[in-house]
Each structure stands twice: as C-alpha cells, then as structure tokens.
N, C-alpha and C positions, 0 to 999 in steps of 0.2 A: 044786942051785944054779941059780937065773936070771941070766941075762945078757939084760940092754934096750941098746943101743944108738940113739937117738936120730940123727937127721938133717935137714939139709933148712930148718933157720931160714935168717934174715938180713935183710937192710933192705929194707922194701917202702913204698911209698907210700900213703897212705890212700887206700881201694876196692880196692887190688890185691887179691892173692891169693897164696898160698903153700899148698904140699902139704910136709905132716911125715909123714916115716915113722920106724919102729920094728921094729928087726927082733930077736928075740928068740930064745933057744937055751937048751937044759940042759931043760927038762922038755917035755911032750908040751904045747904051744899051742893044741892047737886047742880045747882042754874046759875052757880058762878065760877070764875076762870080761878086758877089756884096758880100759886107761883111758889118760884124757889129764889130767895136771892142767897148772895155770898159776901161776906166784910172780910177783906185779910186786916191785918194791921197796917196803920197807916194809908189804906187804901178806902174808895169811897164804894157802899154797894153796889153789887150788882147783880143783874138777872141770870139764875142762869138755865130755867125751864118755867118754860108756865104748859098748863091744858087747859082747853075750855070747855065746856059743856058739853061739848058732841064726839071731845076726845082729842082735837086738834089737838097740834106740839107746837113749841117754837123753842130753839135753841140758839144761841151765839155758837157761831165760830171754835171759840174756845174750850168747846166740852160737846159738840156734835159730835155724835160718834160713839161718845165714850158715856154719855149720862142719858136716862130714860127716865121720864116722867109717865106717871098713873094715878089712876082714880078709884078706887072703890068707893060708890056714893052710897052702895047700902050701908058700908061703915065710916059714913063719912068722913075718908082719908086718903089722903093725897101721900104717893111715895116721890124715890127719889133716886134709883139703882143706877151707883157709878161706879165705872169697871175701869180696867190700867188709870187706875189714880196715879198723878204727879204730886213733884211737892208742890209747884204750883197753885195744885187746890187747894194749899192749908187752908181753912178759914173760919169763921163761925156761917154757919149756913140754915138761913129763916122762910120757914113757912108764910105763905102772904097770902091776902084777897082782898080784895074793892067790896064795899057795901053802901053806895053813891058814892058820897066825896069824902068816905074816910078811908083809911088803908090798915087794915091790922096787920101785927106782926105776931110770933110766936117770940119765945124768950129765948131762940137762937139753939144749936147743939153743933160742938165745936167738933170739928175735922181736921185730925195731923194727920199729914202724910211726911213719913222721916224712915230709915233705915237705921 
C-alpha cells in the first residue's frame, strides 16, 4: 500500500510562487517515477511534471520553465516549486506514482492564483 500526502497549496497572486510537496510511505520510493498532476474545474487531469529514479524531468509545454520537479528519497518526498504562477494554474494539484497496474493518488492540495 501507498500513502501520498500532499501539502503546501493556497492563494497566491499572479507571478508569485508556491512550493508543493509530497511525502509518501508504504513501498521503497526511491526506484519509482513520481508525478504531479493538475484538475481545474471542469477540466480532465493532467500532468504536469514527473521525475524518475535517476532524476530525469519531463514537463508540458504549459508550465516549462516556470515549474520544477524534486526528490528527496532520504525523506521520501517529491516537491513541486512554481514560480510566475498564472491564473491559469488555478487547480487542485495531486501527488502520483505507478506500483504495477495501480496508480495512487494523494487527496489533492488546491492552487488559486487570483489578484
């Protein structure tokens, strides 16, 4: 069993910045990929950083640039530091990872970006 705990949203101003973390427990962390997705309303999720085991990144388009993905595996937790936030990001935004064919999630930690 995985356990995501998510942290770290809340109201920021457009350009600001916000750091999400994800601290995670129940299997060995450090040998699997870790993801970030995003829900707006009305909208279907999406990815929008993962890392894998040796540090790789991958990003969309849509937040290259501006969001960094990290690992600390001694404390088994994945961040999430996004800088000139738009409203565009509002979203709820979930901690992820594969353990064969299941996919946990965390219980989400919401992101306004409003002036």
């Amino acid at each position: 069993q995985v356990q995501l705990v998510e942290s770290g949203g809340g109201l920021v101003q457009p350009g600001g910045s916000l750091r999400l973390s994800c601290a995670g427990s129940g299997s060995i962390f450090s040998i699997y990929v870790m993801s970030w997705y995003r829900q707006a309303p009305g909208k279907q999720r999406e990815l929008v950083a993962s890392v894998s085991s040796g540090g790789n990144t991958n990003y969309p388009d849509s937040v290259k640039g501006r969001f960094t993905i990290s690992r600390d595996n001694a404390k088994n937790t994945v961040y999430l530091q996004m800088n000139s936030l738009k409203p565009e990001d509002t979203a709820v935004y979930y901690c992820s990872t594969v353990r064969g064919p299941v996919r946990y999630w965390g219980q989400g930690t919401q992101v306004t970006v409003s002036s």
